[in-house]
C-alpha positions as CSV (number, residue, x, y, z in Angstrom):
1,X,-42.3,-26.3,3.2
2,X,-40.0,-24.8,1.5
3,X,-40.6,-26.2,-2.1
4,X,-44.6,-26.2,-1.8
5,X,-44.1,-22.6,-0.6
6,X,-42.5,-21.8,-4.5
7,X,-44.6,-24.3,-6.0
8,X,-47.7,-22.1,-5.2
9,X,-46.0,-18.8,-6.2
10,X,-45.0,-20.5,-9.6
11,X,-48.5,-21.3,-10.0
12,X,-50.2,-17.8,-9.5
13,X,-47.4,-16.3,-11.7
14,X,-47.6,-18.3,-14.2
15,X,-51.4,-17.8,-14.5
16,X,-50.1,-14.3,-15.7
17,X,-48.2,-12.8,-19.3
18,X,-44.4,-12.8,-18.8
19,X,-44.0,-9.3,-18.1
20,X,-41.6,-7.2,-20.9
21,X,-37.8,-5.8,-19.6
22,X,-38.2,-2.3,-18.7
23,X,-35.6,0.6,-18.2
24,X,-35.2,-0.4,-14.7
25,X,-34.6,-4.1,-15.3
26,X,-32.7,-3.3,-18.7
27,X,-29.9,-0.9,-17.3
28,X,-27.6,-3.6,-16.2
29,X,-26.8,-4.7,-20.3
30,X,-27.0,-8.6,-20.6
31,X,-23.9,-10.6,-22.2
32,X,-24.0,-11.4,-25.7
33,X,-25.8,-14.1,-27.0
34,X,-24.9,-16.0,-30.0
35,X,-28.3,-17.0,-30.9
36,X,-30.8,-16.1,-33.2
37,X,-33.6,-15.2,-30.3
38,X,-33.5,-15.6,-26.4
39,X,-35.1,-14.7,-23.3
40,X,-34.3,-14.9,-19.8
41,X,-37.4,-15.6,-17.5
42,X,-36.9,-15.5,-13.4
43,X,-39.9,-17.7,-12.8
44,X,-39.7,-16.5,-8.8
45,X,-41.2,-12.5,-9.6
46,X,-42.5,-13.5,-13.3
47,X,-40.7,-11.1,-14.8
48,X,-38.5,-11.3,-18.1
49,X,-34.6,-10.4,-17.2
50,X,-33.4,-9.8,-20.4
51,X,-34.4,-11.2,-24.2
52,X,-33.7,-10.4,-27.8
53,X,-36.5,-11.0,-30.4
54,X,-38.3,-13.2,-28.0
55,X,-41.9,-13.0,-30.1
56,X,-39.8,-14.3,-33.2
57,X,-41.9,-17.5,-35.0
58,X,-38.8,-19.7,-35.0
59,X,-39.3,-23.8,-35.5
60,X,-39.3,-25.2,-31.9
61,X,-37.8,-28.8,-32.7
62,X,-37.6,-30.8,-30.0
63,X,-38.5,-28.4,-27.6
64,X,-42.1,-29.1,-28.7
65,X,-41.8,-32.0,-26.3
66,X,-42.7,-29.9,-23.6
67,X,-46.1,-29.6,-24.5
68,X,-46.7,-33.3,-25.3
69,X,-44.8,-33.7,-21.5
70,X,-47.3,-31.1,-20.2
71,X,-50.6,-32.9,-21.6
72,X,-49.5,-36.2,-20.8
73,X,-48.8,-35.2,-17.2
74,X,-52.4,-33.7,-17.1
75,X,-53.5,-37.1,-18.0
76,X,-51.7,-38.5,-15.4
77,X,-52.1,-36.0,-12.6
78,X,-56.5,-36.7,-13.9
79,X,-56.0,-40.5,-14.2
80,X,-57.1,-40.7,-17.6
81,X,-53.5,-42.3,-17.9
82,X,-51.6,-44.8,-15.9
83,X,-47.7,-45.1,-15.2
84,X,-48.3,-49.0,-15.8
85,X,-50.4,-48.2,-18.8
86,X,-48.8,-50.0,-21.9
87,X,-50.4,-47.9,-25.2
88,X,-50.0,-49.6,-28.5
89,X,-46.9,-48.5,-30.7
90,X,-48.5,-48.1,-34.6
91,X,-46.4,-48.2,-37.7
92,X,-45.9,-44.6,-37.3
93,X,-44.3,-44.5,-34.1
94,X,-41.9,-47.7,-35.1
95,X,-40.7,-45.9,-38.0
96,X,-40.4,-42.3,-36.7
97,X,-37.5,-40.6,-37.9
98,X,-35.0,-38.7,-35.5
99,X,-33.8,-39.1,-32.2
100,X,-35.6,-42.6,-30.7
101,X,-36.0,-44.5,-27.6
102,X,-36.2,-47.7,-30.1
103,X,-39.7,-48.6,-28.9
104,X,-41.0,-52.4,-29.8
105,X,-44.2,-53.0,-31.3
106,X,-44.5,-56.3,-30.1
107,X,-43.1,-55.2,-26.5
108,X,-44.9,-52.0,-26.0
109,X,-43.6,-50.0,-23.2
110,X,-45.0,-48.8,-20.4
111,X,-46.5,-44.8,-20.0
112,X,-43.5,-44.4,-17.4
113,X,-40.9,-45.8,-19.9
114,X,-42.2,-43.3,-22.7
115,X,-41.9,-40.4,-20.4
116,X,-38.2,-40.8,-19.7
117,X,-37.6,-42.1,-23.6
118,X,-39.0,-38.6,-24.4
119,X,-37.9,-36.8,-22.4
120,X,-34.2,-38.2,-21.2
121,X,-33.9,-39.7,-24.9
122,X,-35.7,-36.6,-26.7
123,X,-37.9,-40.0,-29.0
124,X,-39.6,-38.9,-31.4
125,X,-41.2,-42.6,-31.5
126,X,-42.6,-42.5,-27.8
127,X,-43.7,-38.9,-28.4
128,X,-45.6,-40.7,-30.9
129,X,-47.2,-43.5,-29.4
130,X,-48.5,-41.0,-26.0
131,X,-49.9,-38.2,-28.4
132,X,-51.6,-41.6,-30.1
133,X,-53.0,-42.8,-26.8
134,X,-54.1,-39.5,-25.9
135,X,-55.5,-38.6,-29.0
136,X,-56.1,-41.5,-30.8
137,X,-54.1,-39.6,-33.6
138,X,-51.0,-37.2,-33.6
139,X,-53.1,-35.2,-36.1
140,X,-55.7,-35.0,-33.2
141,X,-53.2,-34.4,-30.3
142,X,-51.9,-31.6,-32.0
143,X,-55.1,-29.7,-32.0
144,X,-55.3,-30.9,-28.2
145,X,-51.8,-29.2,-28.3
146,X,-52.8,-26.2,-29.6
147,X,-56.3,-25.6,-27.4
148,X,-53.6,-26.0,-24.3
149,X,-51.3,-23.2,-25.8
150,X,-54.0,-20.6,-26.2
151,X,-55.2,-21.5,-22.6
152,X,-51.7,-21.1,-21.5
153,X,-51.5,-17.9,-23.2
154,X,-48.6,-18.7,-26.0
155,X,-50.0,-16.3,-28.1
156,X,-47.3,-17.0,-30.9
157,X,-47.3,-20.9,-31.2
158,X,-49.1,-23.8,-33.3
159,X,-48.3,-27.0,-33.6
160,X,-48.7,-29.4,-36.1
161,X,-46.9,-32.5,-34.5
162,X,-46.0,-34.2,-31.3
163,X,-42.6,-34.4,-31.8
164,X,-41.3,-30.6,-33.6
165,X,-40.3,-32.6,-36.5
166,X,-40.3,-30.3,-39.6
167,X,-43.7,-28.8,-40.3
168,X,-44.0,-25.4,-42.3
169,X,-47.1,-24.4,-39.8
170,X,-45.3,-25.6,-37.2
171,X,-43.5,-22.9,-34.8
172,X,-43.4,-21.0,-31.5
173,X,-41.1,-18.3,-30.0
174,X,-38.5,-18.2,-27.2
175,X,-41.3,-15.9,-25.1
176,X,-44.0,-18.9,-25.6
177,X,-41.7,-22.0,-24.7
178,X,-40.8,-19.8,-21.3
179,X,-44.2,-19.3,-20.7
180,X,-44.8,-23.1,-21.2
181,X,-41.5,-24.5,-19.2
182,X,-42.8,-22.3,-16.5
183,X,-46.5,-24.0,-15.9
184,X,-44.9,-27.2,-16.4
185,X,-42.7,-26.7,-13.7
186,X,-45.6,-25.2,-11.3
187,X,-47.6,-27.6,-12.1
188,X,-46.7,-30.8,-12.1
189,X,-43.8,-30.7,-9.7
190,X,-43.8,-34.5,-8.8
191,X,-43.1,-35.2,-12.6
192,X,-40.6,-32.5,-13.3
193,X,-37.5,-34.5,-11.5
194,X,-37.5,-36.7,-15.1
195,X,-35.5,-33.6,-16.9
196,X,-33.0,-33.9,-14.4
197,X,-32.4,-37.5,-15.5
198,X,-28.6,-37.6,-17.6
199,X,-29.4,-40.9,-18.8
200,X,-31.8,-43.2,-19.5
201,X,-31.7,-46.7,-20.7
202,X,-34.3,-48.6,-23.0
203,X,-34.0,-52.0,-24.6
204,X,-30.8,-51.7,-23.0
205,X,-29.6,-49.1,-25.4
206,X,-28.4,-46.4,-23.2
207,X,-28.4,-42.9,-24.5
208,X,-27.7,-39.6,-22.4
209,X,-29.6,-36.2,-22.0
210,X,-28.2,-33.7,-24.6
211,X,-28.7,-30.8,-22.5
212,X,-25.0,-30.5,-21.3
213,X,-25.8,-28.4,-18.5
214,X,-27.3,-30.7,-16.5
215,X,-23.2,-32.3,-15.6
216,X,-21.8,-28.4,-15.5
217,X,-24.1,-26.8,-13.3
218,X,-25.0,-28.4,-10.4
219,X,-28.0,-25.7,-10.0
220,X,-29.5,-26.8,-13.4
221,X,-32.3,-29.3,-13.2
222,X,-33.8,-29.3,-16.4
223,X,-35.5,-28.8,-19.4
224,X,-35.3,-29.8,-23.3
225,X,-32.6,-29.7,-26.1
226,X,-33.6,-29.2,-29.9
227,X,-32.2,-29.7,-33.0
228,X,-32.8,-29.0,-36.7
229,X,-31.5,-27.9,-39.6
230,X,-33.7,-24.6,-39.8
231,X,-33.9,-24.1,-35.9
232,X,-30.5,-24.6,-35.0
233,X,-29.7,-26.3,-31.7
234,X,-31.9,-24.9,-29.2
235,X,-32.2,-25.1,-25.2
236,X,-34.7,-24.5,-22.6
237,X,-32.7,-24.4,-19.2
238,X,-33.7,-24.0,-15.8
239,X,-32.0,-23.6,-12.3
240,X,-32.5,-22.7,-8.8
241,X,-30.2,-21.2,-6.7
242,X,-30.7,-19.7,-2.9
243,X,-30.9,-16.1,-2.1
244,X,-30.7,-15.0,1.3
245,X,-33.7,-13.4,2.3
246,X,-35.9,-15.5,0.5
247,X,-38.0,-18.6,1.6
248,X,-37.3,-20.0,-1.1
249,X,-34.9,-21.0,-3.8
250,X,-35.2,-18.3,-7.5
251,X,-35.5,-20.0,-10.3
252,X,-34.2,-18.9,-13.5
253,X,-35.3,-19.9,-16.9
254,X,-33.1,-19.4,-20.2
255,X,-34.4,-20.1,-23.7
256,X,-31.8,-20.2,-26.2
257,X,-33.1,-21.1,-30.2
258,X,-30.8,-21.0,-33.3
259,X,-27.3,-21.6,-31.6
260,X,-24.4,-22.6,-33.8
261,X,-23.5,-26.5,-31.8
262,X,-24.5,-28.3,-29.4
263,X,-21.9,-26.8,-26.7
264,X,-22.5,-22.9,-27.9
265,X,-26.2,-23.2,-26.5
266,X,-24.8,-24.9,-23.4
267,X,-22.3,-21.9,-23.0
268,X,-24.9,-19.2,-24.0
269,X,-27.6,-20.5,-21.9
270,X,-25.4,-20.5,-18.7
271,X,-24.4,-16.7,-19.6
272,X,-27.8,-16.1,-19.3
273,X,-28.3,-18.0,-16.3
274,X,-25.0,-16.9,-14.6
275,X,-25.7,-13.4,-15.5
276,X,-29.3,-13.2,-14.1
277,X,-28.2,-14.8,-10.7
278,X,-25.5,-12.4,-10.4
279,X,-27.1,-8.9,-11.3
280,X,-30.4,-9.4,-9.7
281,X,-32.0,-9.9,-6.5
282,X,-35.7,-11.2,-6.1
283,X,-37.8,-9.1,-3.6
284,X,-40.7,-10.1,-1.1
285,X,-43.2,-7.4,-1.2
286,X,-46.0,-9.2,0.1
287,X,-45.8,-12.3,2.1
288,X,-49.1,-15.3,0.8
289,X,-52.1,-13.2,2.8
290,X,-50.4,-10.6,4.3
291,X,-52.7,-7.7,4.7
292,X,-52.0,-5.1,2.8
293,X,-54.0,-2.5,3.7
294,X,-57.6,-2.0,5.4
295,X,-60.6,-0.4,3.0
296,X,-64.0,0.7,3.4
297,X,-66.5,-1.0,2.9
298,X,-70.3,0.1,1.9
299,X,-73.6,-1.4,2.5
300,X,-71.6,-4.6,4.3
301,X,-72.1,-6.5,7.6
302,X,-68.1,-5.4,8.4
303,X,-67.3,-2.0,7.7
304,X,-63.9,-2.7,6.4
305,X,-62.1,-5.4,4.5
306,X,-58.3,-6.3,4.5
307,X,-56.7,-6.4,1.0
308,X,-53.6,-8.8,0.1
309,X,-52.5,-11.8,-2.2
310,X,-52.9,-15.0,-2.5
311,X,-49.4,-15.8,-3.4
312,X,-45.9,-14.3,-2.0
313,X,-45.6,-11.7,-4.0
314,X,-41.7,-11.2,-5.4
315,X,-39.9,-8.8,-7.5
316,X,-36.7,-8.5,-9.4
317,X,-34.5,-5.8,-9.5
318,X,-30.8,-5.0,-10.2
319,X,-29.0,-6.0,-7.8
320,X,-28.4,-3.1,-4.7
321,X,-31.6,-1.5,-5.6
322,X,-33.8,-3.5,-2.9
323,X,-33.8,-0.5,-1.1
324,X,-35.8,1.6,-3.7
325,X,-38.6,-0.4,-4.5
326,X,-41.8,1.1,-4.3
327,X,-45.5,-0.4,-3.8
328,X,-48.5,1.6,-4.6
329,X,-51.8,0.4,-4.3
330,X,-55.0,1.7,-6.1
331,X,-58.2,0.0,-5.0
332,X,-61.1,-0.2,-6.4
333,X,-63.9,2.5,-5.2
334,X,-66.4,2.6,-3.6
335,X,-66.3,-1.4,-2.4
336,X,-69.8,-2.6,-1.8
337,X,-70.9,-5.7,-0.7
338,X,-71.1,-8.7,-1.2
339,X,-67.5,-9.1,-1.2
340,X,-65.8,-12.4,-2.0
341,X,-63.1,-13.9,-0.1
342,X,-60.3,-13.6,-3.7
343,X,-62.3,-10.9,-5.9
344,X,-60.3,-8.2,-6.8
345,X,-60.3,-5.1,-4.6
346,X,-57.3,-2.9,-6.5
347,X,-54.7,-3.1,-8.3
348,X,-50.9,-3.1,-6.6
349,X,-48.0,-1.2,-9.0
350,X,-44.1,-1.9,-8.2
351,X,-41.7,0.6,-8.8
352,X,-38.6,1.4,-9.0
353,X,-37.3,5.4,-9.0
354,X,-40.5,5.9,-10.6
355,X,-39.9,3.0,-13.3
356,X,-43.2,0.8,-13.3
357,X,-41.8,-3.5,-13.1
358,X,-45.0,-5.1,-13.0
359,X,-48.7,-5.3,-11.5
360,X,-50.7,-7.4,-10.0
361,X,-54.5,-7.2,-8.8
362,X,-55.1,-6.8,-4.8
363,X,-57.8,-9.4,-3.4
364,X,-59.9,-9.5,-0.8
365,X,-58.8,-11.7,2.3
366,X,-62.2,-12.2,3.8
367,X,-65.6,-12.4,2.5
368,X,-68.2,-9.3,3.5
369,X,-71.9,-10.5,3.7
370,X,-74.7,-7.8,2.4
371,X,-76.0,-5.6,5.8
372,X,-79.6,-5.9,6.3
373,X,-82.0,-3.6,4.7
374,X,-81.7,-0.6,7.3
375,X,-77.8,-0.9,6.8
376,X,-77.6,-1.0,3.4
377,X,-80.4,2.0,3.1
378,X,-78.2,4.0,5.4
379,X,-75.2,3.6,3.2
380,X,-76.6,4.4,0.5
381,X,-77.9,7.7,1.8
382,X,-74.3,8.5,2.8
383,X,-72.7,7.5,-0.7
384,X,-75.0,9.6,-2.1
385,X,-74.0,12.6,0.5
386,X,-70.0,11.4,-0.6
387,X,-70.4,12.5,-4.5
């Protein structure tokens, strides 16, 4: 209940822009961050915690996995792929440079073993062989790659490759790779468990998850590592901890590109993590179709309509200021039917001490048929008599 409850939250939120720190979120400063460009994202509200040049083009590495993970769970979730499905491994993928899973040409492996190779063993080689069975190409994945980001909104990103090997058109930010560990995580939550994985054996070569955190934190179930010369080592972490008050558990994700070692982007993306957790508190404004108000309706079989949202809807604000937070609805005027159950009816602004942290639109919870001819004829007369 619990988890489908947050799974449906992430989904409408992440359907939205990452919202930007304001003064009210800002005013409690974050740590320092040795990194070239990071962000701190509480997937529960949608709202960024903290960042520093998060729109920075910076070379994903590894972290462009994500994507090739997102598409090929697509494929899965729409059957156009197979967990037993055994793709062909090409010359290309055999030779693939990098971090490998060691595929076998003459023993391909299976979709399922690919996914944890990527994934748990960061291969370039089965990165390789799915974009090839997806795309008959890794020159044509990455344009399937790149449709996904601009429907995604990742508004700063193109890729060039399957794998973030070095490309000089190539590149993404810390704000985009949020943006994308968020969907993956609301949508496709039966596949997400793999970045938990701290080990993974193939060909029985045994090779663990980089991302450290993952045998720290016992709150940290995922995402990438990424690593190269230009990018420094990068992570995308995520972790969910309970907050009373809530249904269910926040979620917190850090993205951390152009650390110094492997261990300084463990230790700065757990400051991050630590540091959102601690400071802020997630808020329920609006419970999934709670009304939230009653409005007039014109020319309608019902006279009025309930307003709400199709998601709980959460905010995030320093912590001890639950108290002040504000909700102000503006709706839409005049509403005349039809009215469809979901159209937007208004917009909803959340504040605190006058300091605006995000909006979102207010939808209908019913549907309002058209009145017959008499009704709607008398309306009108009366809206006209209303200017």
């Amino acid at each position: 209940m619990l988890r489908s409850m947050l799974r449906s939250l992430l989904v409408a939120l992440s359907l939205l822009p990452l919202a930007a720190p304001d003064a009210a979120i800002a005013q409690i400063a974050p740590p320092t961050i040795a990194a070239r460009s990071w962000l701190l994202l509480d997937a529960t509200s949608g709202q960024v915690l903290a960042a520093h040049d998060p729109d920075l083009k910076i070379e994903p590495a590894s972290l462009t996995k994500v994507m090739t993970a997102y598409i090929a769970f697509n494929a899965l979730k729409e059957k156009r792929l197979a967990p037993d499905q055994r793709p062909a491994v090409s010359q290309a993928a055999y030779k693939a440079g990098g971090s490998r899973m060691f595929v076998d040409p003459l023993k391909p492996a299976t979709v399922e073993e690919l996914l944890n190779g990527m994934i748990v063993q960061s291969g370039n080689d089965a990165s390789i062989v799915l974009a090839e069975a997806l795309g008959g190409s890794e020159e044509t994945f990455a344009q399937q790659m790149n449709r996904e980001a601009q429907r995604l909104g990742m508004r700063n990103t193109q890729f060039r490759n399957a794998t973030g090997l070095p490309d000089p058109e190539h590149y993404s930010t810390a704000r985009d790779m949020a943006t994308l560990a968020a969907r993956l995580i609301a949508d496709h939550p039966d596949y997400y468990p793999l970045y938990s994985k701290r080990e993974y054996t193939f060909n029985n070569i045994r090779q663990p998850n980089r991302n450290r955190l993952l045998a720290i934190d016992p709150s940290v179930d995922g995402m990438k590592t990424g690593h190269t010369e230009a990018a420094g080592y990068c992570l995308i972490a995520s972790a969910h901890r309970k907050q009373p008050g809530l249904d269910a558990e926040r979620r917190l994700i850090s993205v951390v590109i152009g650390a110094s070692s492997e261990s300084a982007r463990a230790i700065e993306s757990q400051k991050l993590l630590n540091y959102g957790f601690q400071n802020f508190d997630a808020v329920r404004v609006y419970a999934k179709g709670q009304p939230a108000g009653s409005y007039q309706v014109w020319k309608g079989k019902a006279d009025t309509i309930a307003g709400g949202f199709d998601s709980d809807l959460v905010v995030t604000v320093p912590r001890g200021q639950a108290d002040k937070v504000k909700a102000e609805i503006e709706r839409v005027q005049p509403l005349v039917a039809p009215i469809a159950q979901g159209q937007k009816i208004g917009t909803l602004r959340v504040k605190v001490e006058d300091k605006l942290l995000l909006e979102r639109p207010l939808i209908a919870l019913a549907t309002v048929e058209p009145a017959g001819w008499f009704g709607r004829t008398w309306d009108g007369l009366r809206m006209m008599l209303a200017k």
